[in-house]
N, C-alpha and C positions, 0 to 999 in steps of 0.2 A: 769686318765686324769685330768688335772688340768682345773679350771674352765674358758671361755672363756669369757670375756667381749664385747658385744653387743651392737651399739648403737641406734640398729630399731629391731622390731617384725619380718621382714622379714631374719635381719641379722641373729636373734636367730633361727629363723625357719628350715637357711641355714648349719649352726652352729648343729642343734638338727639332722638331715638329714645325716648330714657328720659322725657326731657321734654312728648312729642307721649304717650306711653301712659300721662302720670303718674305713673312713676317714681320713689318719693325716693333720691337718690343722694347721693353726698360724690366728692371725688376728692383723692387721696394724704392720707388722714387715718389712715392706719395703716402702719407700719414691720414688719418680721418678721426677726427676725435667722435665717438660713437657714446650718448646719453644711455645708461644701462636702465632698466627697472630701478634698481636701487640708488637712484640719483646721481650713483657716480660716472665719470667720463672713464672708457675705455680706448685706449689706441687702436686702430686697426691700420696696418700697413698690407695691403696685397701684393702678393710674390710678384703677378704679372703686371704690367699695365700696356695693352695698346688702343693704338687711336684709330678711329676711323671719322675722319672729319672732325666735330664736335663730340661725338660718342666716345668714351672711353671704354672700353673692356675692362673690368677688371677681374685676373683670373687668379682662383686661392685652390691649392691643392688642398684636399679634405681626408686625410687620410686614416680617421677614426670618429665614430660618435659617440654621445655622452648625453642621454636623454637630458633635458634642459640644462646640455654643458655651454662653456663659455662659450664657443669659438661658434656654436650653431644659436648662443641666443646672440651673441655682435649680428652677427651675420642678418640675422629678422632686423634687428635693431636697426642698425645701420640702411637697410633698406628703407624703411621707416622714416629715414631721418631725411635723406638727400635724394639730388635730381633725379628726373628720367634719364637725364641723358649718360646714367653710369650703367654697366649693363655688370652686374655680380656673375659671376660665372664660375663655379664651381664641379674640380673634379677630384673624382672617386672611386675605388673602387667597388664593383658593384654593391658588397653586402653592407658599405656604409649608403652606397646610392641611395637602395631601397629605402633604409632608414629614415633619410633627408626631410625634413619637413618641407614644403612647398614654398611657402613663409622667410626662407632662410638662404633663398636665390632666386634668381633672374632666370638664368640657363642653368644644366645640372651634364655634364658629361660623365661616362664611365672611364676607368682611366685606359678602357682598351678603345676607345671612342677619339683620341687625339685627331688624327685626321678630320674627322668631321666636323670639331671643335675648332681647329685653325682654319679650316674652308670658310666654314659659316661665319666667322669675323672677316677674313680676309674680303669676301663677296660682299658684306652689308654697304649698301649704299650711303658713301658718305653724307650725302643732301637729304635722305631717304628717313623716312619712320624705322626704327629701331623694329625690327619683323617677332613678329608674334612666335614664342617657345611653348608647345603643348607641355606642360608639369607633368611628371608621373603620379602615380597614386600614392599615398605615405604606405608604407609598411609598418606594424605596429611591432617594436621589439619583443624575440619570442616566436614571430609567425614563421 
């Protein structure tokens, strides 16, 4: 397997994870032009991307929040915009998790949660409906 270039601790962590449960991954090999509120187009490139059939994962390390910041409003945006069959998946460490608006991912993992986060893609049935994620409750900054 050829070597994966990383540009955070948690992406390599994400990346080590995938690779230890067999995994096939890419990392930044897809672009999405994402419609802002403000009319203008925002790039959004995801760290990870794998495939399960037609579904794609895509998985973005989140490792700060920024009440109505960019990276958490792309992220609604962008869900917003395109298919089901892309599954946003989002990890974090907890005190950003809490924060997460629901709005702003598909899936939401902690970043001490990797295993569970590579199982549950690895397992989704390629032919299969994309399995239902219970959201957590928002946190409101401050609590």
């Amino acid at each position: 397997m050829a070597a994966h270039r990383a540009k955070t601790k948690l992406e390599a962590a994400i990346c080590k994870e995938m690779n230890r449960q067999h995994l096939e991954h890419a990392h930044r090999v897809l672009t999405y032009r994402v419609r802002m509120k403000s009319g203008k187009t925002a790039a959004f490139q995801p760290a990870i991307v794998a495939h399960r059939g037609p579904i794609l994962f895509l998985v973005e390390p989140c490792l700060s929040y920024v009440a109505g910041g960019g990276a958490v409003q792309r992220h609604a945006r962008f869900l917003e915009q395109h298919s089901a069959e892309l599954v946003l998946v989002l990890v974090a460490p907890k005190s950003v998790a809490d924060r997460l608006r629901a709005e702003s991912y598909d899936e939401l993992y902690e970043d001490k949660e990797l295993g569970k986060l590579v199982s549950r893609i690895r397992t989704q049935d390629p032919r299969g409906a994309v399995r239902q994620f219970e959201k957590r409750k928002h946190v409101k900054a401050g609590s």
